[in-house]
C-alpha angles and dihedrals in degrees: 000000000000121000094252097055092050087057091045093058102047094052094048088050095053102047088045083050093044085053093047092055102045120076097217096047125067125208091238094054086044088057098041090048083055100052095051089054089049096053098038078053086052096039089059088067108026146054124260087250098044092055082047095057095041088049095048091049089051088052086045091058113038117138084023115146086220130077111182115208109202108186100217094148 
């Protein structure tokens, strides 16, 4: 798993976890929280259409054994 990705899913972990453990937060408005901050980051650097196509392909492929890294920074 690329760096990245290994990041990713700490953070997301954490912050799911964080919500878990504190009575005035839930895990689903912490995702989608996350989400949102996620999408406003991608949005900076691609096109509407672009975000919709990486964000099809990841629903495409959930549950999927392979993660493909693409380096386009």
């Amino acid at each position: 798993m690329a760096g990245e990705y290994t990041i990713a899913t700490k953070l997301v972990a954490d912050a799911v976890k964080e919500a878990k453990d504190t009575h005035s937060m839930c895990p689903e408005t912490m995702a989608n929280a996350l989400l949102g901050q996620v999408l406003s980051q991608m949005s900076k650097n691609k096109t509407r259409a672009d975000v919709e196509s990486y964000i099809n392909f990841e629903l495409d492929n959930l549950g999927g054994e392979f993660m493909i890294a693409t380096r386009g920074c």
